[in-house]
mmCIF entry with sequence, helices, sheets and N, C-alpha, C, O atoms, coordinates in Angstrom:
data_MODEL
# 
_entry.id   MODEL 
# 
_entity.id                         1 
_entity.type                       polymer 
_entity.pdbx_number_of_molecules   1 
# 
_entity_poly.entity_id                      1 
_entity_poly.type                           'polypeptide(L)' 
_entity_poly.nstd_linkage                   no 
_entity_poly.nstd_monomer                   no 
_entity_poly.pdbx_seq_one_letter_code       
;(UNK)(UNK)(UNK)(UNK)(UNK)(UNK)(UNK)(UNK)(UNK)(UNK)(UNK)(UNK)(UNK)(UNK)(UNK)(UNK)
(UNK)(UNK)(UNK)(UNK)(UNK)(UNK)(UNK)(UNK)(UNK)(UNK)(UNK)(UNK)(UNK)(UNK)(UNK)(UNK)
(UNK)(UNK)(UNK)(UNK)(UNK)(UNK)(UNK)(UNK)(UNK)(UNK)(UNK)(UNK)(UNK)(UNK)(UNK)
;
_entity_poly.pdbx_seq_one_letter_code_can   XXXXXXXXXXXXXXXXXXXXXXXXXXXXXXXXXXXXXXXXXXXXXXX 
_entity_poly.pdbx_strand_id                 A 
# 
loop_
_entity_poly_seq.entity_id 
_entity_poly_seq.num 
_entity_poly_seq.mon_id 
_entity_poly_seq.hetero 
1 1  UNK n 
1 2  UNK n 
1 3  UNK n 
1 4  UNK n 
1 5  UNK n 
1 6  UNK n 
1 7  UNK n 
1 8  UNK n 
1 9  UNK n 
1 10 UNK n 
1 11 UNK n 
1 12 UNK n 
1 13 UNK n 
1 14 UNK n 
1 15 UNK n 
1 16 UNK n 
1 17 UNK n 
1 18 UNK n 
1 19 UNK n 
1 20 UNK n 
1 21 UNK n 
1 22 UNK n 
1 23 UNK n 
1 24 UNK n 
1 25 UNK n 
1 26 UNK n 
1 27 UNK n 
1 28 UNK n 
1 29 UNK n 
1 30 UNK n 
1 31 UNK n 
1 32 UNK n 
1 33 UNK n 
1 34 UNK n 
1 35 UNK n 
1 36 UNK n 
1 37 UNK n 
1 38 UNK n 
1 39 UNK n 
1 40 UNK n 
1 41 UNK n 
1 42 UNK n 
1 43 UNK n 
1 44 UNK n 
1 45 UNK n 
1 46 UNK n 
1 47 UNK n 
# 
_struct_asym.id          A 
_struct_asym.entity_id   1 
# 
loop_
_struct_conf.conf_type_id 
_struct_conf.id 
_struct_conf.pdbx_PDB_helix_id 
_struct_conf.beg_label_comp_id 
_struct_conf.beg_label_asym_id 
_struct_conf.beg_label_seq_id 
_struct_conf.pdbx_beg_PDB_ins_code 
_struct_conf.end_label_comp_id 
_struct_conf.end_label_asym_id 
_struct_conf.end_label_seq_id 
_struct_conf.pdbx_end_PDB_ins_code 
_struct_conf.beg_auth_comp_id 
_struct_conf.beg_auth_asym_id 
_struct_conf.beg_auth_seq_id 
_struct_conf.end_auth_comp_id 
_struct_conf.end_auth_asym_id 
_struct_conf.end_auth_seq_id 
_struct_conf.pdbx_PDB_helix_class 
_struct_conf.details 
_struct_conf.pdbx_PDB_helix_length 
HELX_P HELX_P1 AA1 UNK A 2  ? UNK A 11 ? UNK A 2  UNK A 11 1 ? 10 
HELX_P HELX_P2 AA2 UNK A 15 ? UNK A 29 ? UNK A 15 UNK A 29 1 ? 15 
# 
_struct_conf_type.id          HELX_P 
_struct_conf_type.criteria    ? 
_struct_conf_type.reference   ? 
# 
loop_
_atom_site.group_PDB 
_atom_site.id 
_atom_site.type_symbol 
_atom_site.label_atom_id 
_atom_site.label_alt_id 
_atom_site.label_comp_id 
_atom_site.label_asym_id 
_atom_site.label_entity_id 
_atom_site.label_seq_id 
_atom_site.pdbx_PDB_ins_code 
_atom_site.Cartn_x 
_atom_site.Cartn_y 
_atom_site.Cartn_z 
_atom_site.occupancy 
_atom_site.B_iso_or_equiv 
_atom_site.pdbx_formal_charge 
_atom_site.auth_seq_id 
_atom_site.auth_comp_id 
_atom_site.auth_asym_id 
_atom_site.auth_atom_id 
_atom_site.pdbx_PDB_model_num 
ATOM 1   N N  . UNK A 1 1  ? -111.997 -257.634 -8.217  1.00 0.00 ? 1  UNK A N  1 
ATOM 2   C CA . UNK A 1 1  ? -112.110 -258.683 -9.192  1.00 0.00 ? 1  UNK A CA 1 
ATOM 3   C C  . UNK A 1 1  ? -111.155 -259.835 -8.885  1.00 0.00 ? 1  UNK A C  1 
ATOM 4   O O  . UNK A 1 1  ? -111.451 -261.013 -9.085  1.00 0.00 ? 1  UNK A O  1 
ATOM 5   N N  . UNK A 1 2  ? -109.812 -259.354 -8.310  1.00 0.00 ? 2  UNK A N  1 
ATOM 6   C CA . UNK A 1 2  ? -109.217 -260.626 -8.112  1.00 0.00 ? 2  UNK A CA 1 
ATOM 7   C C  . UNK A 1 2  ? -109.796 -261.777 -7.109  1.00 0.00 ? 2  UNK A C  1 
ATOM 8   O O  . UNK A 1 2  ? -109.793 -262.996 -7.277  1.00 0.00 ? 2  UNK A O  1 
ATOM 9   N N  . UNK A 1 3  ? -110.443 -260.784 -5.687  1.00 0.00 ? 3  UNK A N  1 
ATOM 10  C CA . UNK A 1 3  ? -110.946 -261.814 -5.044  1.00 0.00 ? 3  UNK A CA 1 
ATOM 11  C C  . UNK A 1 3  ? -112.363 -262.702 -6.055  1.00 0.00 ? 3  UNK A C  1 
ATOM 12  O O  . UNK A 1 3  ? -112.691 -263.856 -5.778  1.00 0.00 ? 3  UNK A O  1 
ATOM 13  N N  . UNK A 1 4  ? -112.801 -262.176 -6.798  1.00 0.00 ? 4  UNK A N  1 
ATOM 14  C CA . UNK A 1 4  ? -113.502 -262.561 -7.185  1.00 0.00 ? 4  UNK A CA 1 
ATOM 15  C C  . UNK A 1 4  ? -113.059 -264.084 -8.255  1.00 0.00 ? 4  UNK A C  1 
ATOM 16  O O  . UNK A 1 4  ? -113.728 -265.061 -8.593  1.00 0.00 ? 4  UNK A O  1 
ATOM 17  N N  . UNK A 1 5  ? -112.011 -263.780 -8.458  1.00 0.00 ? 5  UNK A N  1 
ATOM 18  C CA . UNK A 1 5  ? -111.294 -264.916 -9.516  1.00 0.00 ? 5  UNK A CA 1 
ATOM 19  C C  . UNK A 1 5  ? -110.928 -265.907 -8.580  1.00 0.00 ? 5  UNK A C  1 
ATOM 20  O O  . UNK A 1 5  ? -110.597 -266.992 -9.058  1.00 0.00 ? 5  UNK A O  1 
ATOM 21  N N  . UNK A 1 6  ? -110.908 -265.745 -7.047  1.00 0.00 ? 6  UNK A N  1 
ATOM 22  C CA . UNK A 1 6  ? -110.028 -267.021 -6.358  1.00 0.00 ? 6  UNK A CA 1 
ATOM 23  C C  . UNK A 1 6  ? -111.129 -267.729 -5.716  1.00 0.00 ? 6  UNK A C  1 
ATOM 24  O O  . UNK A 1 6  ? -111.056 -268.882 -5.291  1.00 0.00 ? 6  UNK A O  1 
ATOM 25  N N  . UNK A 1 7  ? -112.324 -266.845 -5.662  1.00 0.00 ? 7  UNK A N  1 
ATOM 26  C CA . UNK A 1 7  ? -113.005 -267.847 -4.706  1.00 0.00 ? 7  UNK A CA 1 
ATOM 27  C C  . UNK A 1 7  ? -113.837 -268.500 -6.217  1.00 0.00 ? 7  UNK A C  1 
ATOM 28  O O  . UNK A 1 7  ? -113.968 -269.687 -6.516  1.00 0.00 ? 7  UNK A O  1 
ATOM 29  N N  . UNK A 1 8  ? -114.260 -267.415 -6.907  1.00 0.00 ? 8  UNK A N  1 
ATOM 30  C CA . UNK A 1 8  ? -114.784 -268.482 -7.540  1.00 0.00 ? 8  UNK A CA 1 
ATOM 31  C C  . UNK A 1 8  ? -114.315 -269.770 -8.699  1.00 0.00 ? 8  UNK A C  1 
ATOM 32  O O  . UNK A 1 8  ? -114.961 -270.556 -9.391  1.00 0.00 ? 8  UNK A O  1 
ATOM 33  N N  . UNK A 1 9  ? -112.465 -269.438 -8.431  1.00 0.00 ? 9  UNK A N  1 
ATOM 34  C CA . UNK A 1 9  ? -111.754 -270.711 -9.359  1.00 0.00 ? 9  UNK A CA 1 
ATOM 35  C C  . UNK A 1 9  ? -111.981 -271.841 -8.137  1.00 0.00 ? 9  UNK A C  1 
ATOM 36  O O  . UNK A 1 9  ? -112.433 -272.942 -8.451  1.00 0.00 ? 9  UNK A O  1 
ATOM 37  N N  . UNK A 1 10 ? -111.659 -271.546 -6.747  1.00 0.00 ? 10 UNK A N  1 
ATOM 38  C CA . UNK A 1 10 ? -111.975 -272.115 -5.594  1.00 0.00 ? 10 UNK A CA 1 
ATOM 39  C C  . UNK A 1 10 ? -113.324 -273.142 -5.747  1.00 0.00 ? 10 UNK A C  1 
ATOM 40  O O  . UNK A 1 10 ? -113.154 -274.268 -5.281  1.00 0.00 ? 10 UNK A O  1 
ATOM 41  N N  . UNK A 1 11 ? -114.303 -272.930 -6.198  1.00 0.00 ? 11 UNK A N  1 
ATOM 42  C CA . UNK A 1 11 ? -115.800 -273.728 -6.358  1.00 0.00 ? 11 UNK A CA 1 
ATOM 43  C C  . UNK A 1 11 ? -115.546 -274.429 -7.668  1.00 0.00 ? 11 UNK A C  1 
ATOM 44  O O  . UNK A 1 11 ? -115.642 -275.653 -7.762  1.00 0.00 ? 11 UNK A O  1 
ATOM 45  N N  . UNK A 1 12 ? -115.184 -273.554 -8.798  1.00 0.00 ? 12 UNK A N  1 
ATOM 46  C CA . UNK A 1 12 ? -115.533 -274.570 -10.352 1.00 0.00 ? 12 UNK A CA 1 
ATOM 47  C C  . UNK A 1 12 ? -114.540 -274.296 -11.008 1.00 0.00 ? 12 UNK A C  1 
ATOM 48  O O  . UNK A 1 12 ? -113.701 -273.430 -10.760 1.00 0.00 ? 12 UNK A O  1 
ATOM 49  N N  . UNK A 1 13 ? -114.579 -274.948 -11.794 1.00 0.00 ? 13 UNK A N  1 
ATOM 50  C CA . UNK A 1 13 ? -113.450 -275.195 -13.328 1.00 0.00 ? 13 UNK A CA 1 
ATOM 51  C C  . UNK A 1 13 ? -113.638 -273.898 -13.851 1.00 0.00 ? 13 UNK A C  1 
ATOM 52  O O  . UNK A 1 13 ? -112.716 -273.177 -14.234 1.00 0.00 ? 13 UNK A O  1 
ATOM 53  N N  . UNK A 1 14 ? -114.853 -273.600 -13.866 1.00 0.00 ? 14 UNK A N  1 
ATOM 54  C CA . UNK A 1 14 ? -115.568 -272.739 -14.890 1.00 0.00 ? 14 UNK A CA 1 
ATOM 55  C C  . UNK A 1 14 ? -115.706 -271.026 -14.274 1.00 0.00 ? 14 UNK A C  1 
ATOM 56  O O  . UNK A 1 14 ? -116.593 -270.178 -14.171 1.00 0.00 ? 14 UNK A O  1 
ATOM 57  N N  . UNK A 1 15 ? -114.364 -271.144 -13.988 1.00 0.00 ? 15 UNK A N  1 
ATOM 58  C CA . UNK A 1 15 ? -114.666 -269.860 -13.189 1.00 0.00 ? 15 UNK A CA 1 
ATOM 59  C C  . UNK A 1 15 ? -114.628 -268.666 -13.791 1.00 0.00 ? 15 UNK A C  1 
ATOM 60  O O  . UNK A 1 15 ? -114.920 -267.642 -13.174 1.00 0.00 ? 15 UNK A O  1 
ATOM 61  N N  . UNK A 1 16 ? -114.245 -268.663 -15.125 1.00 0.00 ? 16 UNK A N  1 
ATOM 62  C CA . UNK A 1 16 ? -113.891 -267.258 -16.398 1.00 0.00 ? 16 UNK A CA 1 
ATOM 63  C C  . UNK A 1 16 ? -115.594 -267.371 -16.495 1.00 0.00 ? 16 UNK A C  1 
ATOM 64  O O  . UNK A 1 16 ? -116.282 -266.350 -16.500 1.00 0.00 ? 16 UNK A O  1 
ATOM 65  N N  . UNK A 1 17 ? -115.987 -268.279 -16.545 1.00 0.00 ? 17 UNK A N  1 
ATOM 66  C CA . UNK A 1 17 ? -118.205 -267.991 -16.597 1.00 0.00 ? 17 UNK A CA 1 
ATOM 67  C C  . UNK A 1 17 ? -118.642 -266.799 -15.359 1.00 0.00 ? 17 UNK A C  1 
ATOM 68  O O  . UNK A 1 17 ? -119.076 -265.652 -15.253 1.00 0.00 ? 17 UNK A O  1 
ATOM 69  N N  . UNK A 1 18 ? -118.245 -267.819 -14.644 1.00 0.00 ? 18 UNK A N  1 
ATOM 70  C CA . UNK A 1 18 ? -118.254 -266.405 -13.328 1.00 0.00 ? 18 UNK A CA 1 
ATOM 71  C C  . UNK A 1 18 ? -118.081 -265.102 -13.159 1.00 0.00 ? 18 UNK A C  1 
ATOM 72  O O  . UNK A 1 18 ? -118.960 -264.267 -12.940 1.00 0.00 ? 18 UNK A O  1 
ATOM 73  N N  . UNK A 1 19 ? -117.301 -264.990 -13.229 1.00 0.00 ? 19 UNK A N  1 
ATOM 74  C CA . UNK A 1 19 ? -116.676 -263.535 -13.479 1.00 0.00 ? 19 UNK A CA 1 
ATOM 75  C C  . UNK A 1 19 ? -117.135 -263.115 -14.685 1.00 0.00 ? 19 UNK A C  1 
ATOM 76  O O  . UNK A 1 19 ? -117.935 -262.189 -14.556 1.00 0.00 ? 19 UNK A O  1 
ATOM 77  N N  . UNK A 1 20 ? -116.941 -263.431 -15.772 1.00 0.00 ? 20 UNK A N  1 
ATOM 78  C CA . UNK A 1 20 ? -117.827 -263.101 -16.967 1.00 0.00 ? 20 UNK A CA 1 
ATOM 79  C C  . UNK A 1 20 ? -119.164 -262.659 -16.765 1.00 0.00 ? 20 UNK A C  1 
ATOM 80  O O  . UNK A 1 20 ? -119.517 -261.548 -17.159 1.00 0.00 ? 20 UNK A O  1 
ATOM 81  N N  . UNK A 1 21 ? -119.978 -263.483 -16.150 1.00 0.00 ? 21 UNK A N  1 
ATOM 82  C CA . UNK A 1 21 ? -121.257 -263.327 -16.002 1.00 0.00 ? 21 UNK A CA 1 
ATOM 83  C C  . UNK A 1 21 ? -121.486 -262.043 -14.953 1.00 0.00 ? 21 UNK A C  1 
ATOM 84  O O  . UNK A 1 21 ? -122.256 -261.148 -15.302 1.00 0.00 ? 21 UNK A O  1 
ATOM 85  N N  . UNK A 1 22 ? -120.716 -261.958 -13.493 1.00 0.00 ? 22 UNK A N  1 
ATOM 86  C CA . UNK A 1 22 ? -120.393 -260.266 -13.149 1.00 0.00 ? 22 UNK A CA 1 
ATOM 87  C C  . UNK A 1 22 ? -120.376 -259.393 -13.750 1.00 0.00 ? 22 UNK A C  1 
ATOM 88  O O  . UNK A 1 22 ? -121.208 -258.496 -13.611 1.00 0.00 ? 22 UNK A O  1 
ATOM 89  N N  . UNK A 1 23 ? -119.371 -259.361 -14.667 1.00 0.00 ? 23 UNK A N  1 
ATOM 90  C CA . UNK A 1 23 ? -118.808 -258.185 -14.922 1.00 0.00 ? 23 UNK A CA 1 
ATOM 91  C C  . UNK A 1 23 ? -120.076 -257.897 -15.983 1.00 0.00 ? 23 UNK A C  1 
ATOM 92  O O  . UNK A 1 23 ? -120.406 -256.712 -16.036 1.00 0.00 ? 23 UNK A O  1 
ATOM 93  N N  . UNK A 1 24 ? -120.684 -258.644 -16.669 1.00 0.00 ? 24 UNK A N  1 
ATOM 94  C CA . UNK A 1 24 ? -122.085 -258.347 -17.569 1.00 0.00 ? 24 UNK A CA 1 
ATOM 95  C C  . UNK A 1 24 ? -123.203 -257.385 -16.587 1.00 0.00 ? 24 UNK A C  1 
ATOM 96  O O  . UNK A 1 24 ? -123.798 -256.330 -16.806 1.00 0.00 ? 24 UNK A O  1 
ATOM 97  N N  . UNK A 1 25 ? -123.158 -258.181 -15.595 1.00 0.00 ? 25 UNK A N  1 
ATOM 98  C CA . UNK A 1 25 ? -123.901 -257.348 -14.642 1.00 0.00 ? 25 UNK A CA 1 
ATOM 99  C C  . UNK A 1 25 ? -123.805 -256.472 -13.931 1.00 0.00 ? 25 UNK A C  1 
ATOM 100 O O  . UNK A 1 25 ? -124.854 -256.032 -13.459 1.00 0.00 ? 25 UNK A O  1 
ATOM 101 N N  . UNK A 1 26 ? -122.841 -256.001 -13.643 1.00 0.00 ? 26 UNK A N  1 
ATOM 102 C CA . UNK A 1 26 ? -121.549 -254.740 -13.244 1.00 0.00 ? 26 UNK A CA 1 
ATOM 103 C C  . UNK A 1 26 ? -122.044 -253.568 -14.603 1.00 0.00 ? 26 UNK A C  1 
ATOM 104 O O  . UNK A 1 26 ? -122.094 -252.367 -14.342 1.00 0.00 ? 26 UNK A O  1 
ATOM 105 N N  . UNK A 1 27 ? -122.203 -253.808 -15.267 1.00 0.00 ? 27 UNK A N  1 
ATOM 106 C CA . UNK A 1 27 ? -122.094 -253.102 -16.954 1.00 0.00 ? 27 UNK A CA 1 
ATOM 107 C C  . UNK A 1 27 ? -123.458 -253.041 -17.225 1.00 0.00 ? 27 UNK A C  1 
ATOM 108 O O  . UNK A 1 27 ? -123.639 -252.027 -17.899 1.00 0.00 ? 27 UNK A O  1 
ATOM 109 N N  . UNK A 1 28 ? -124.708 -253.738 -16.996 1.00 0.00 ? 28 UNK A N  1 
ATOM 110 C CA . UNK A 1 28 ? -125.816 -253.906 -16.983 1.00 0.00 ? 28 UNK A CA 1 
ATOM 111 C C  . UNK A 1 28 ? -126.712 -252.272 -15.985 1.00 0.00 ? 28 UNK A C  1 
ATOM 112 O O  . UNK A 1 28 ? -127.365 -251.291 -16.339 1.00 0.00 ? 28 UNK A O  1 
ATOM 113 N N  . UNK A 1 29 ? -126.140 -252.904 -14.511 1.00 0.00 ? 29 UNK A N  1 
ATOM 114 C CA . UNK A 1 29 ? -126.851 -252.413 -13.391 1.00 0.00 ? 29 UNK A CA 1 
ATOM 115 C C  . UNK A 1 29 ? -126.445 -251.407 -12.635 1.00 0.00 ? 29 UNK A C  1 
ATOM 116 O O  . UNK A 1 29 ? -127.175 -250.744 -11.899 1.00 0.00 ? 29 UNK A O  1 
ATOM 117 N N  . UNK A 1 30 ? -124.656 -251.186 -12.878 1.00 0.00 ? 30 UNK A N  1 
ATOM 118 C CA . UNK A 1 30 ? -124.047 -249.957 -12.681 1.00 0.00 ? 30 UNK A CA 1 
ATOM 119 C C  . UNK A 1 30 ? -123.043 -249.466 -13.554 1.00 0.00 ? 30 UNK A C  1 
ATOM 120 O O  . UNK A 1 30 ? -121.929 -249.159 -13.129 1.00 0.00 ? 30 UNK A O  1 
ATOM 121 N N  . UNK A 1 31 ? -123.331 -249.381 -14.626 1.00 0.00 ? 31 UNK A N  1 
ATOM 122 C CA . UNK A 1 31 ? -123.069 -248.689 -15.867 1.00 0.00 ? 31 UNK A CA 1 
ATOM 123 C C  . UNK A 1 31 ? -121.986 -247.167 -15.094 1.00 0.00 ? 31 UNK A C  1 
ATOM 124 O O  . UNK A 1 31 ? -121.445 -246.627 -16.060 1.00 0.00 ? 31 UNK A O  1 
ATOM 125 N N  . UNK A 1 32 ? -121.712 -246.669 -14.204 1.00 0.00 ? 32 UNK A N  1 
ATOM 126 C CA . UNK A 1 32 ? -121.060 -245.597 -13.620 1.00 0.00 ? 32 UNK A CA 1 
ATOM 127 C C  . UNK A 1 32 ? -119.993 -246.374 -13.163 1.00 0.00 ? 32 UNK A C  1 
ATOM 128 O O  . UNK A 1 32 ? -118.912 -245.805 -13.314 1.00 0.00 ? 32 UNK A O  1 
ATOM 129 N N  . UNK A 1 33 ? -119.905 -247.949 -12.443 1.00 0.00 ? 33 UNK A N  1 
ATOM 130 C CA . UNK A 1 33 ? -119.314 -248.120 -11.435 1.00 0.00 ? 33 UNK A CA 1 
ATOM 131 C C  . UNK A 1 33 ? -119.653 -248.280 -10.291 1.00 0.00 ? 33 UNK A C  1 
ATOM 132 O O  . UNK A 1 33 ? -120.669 -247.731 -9.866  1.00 0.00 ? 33 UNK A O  1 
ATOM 133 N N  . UNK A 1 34 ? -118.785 -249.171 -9.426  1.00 0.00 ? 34 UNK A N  1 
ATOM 134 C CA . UNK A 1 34 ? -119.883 -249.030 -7.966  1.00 0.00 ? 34 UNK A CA 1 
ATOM 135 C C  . UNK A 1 34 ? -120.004 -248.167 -6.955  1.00 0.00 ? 34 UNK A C  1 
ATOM 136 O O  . UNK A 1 34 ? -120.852 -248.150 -6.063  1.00 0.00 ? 34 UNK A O  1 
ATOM 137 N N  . UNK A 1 35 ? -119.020 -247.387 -7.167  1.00 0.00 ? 35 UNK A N  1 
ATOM 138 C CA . UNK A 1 35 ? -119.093 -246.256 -6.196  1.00 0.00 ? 35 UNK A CA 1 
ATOM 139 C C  . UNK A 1 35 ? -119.854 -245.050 -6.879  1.00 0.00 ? 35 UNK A C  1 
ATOM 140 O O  . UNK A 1 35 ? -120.527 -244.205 -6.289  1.00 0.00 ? 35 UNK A O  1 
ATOM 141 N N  . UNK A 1 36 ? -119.645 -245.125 -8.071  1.00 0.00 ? 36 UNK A N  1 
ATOM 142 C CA . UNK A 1 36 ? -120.609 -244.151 -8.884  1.00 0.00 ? 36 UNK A CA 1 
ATOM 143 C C  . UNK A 1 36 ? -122.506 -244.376 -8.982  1.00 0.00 ? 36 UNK A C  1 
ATOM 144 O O  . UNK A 1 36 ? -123.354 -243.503 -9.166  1.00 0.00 ? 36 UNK A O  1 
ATOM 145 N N  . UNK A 1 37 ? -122.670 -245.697 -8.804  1.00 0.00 ? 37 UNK A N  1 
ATOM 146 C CA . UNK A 1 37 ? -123.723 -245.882 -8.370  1.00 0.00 ? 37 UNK A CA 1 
ATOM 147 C C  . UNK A 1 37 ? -124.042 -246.141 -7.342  1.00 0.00 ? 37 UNK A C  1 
ATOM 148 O O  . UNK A 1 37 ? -125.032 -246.864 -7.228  1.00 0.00 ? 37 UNK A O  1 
ATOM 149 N N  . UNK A 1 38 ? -123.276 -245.620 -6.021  1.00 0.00 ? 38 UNK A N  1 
ATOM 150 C CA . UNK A 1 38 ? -123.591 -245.581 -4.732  1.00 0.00 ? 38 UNK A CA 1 
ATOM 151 C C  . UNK A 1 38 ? -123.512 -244.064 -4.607  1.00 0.00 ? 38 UNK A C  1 
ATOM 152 O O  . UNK A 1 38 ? -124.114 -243.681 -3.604  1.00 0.00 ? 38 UNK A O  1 
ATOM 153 N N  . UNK A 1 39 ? -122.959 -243.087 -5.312  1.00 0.00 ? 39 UNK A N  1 
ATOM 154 C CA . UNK A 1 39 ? -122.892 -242.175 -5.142  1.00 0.00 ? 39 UNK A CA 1 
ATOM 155 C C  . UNK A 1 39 ? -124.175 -241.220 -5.467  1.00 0.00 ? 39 UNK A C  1 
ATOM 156 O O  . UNK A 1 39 ? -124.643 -240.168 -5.032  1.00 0.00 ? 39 UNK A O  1 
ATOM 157 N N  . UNK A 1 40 ? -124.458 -242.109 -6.404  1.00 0.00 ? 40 UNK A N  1 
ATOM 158 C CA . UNK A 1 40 ? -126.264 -241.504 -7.362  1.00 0.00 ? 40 UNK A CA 1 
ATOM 159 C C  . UNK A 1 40 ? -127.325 -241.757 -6.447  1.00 0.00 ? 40 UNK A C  1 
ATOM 160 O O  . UNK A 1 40 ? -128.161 -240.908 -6.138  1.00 0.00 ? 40 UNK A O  1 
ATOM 161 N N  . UNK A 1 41 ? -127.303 -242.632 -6.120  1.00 0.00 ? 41 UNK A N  1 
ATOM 162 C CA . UNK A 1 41 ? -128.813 -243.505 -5.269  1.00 0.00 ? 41 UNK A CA 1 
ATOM 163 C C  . UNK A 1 41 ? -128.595 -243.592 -4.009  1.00 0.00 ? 41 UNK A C  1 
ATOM 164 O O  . UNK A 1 41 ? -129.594 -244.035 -3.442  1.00 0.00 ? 41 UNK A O  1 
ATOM 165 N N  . UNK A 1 42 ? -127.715 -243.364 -3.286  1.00 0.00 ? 42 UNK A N  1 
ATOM 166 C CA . UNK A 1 42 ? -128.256 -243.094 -2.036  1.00 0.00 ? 42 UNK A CA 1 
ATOM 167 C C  . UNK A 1 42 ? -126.743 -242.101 -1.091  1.00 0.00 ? 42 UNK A C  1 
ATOM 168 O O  . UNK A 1 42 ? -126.994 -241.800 0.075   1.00 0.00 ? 42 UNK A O  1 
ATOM 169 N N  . UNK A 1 43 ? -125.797 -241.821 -1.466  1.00 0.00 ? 43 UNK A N  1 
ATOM 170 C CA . UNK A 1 43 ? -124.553 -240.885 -1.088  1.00 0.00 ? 43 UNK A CA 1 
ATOM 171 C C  . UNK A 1 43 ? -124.958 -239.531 -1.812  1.00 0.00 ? 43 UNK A C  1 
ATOM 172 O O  . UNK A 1 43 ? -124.001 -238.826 -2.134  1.00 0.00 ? 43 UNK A O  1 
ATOM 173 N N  . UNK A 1 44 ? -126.402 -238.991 -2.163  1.00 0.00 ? 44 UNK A N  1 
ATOM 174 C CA . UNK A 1 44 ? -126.084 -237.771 -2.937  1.00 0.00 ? 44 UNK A CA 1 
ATOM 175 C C  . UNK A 1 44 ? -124.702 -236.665 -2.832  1.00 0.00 ? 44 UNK A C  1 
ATOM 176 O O  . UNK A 1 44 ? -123.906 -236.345 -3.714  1.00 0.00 ? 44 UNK A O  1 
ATOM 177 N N  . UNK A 1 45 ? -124.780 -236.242 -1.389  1.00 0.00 ? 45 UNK A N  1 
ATOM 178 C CA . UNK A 1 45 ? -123.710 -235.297 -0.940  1.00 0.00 ? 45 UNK A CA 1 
ATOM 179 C C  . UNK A 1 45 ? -122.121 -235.652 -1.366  1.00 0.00 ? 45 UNK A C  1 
ATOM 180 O O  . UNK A 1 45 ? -121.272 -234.798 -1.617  1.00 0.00 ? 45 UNK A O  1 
ATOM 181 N N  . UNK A 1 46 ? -121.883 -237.328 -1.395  1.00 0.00 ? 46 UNK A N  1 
ATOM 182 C CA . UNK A 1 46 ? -120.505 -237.263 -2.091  1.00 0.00 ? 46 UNK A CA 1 
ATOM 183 C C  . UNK A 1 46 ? -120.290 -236.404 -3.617  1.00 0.00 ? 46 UNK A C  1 
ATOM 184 O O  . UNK A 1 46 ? -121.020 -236.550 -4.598  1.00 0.00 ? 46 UNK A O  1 
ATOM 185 N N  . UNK A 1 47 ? -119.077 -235.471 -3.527  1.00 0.00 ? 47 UNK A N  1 
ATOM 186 C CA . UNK A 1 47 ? -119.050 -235.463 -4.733  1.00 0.00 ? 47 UNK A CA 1 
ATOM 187 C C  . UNK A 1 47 ? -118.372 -235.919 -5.819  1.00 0.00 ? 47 UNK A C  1 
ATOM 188 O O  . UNK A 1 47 ? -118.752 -235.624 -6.952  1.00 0.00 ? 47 UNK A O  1 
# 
């Protein structure tokens, strides 16, 4: 997340939209996390 705060304060003013708007979709599409939803859909064997 931090890189995520520098590049995108780096482009706009409006960069708390940005990240905001991630993390909605982070919470949306991997509701586990991202390794938790890499772990479901295609890493079965990790446990």
């Amino acid at each position: 997340m931090f890189y995520l705060v520098d590049f995108a304060s780096s482009l706009t003013s409006a960069y708390l939209m940005v990240v905001g708007a991630a993390l909605v979709v982070l919470v949306l599409f991997a509701p586990k996390g991202i390794l938790g939803t890499i772990r479901e859909r295609w890493l079965k064997w990790l446990p």
